[in-house]
N, C-alpha and C positions, 0 to 999 in steps of 0.2 A: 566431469563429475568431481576430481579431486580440486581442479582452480574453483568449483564453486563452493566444495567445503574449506578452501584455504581463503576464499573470500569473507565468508561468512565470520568464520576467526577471526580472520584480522578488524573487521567492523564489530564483531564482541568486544575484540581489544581496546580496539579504539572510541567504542562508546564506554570501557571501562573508564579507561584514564580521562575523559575529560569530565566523567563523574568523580573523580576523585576533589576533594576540598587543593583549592587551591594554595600556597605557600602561606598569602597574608590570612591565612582564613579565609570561611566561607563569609558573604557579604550577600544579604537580601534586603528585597523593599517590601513595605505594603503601602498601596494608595489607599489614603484616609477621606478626600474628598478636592472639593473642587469648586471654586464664585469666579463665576465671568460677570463682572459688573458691567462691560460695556466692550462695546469691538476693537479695544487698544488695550486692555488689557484681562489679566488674568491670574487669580491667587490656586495655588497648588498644597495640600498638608498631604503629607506622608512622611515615613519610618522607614529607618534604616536601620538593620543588625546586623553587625560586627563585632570582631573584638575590639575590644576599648582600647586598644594602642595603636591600631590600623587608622590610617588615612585610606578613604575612597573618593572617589567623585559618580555622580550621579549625572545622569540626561534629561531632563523634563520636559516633558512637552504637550502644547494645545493643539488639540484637533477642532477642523472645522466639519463639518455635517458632513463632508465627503471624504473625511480621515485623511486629509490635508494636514500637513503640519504648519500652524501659521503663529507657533509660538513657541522657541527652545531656547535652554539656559541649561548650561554646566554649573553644579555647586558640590562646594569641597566639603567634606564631612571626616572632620579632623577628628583627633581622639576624645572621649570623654569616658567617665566613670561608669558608665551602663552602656551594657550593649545594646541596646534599642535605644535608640533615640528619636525624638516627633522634629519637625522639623514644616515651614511653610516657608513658600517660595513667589512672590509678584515677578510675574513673566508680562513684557510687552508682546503683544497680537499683532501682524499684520491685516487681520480682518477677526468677526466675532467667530468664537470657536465656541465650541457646543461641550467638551468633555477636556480634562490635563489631568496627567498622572507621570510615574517615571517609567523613562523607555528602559533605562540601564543601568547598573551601576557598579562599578569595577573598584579592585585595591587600587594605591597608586604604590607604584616601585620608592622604598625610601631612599633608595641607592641613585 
């Protein structure tokens, strides 16, 4: 009984801290939308919020009908004078993908 309340603690704890904002700030997307002109390629728009002095990098990626990933690309999203910024991305397909948005996007260490 007592390891499964000292479990439980320690999974509070540990879901506290990695809620916590992390050093460069907190860093979110929103998917704005999505054009697959053709099976080779593919335009991505979406928003990034940061602080304006923070460098992130983002993941993006196309999926195909069976949530394949048949299209990714890293882009750097350096600082700028508004925290939100729009941003579109032309990503190469290796086959036609049906949906693209971002998977991730992290500070990057300026150190």
């Amino acid at each position: 009984m007592v390891a499964g309340g000292a479990a439980l603690l320690l999974g509070a704890v540990a879901a506290g801290y990695f809620a916590l904002p992390s050093e460069g700030g907190d860093v979110t997307f929103k998917d704005v939308g999505f054009t697959i002109p053709d099976a080779g390629h593919a335009t991505v728009d979406f928003q990034v919020t940061k602080d304006t002095d923070a460098t992130v990098s983002c993941a993006v990626q196309v999926l195909n009908e069976t949530h394949a990933v048949v299209g990714w690309k890293n882009v750097t999203v350096g600082p700028a004078e508004e925290r939100t910024t729009a941003h579109r991305l032309a990503l190469r397909t290796d086959s036609l993908g049906v949906t693209g948005g971002v998977n991730a996007c992290w500070t990057i260490d300026p150190n």
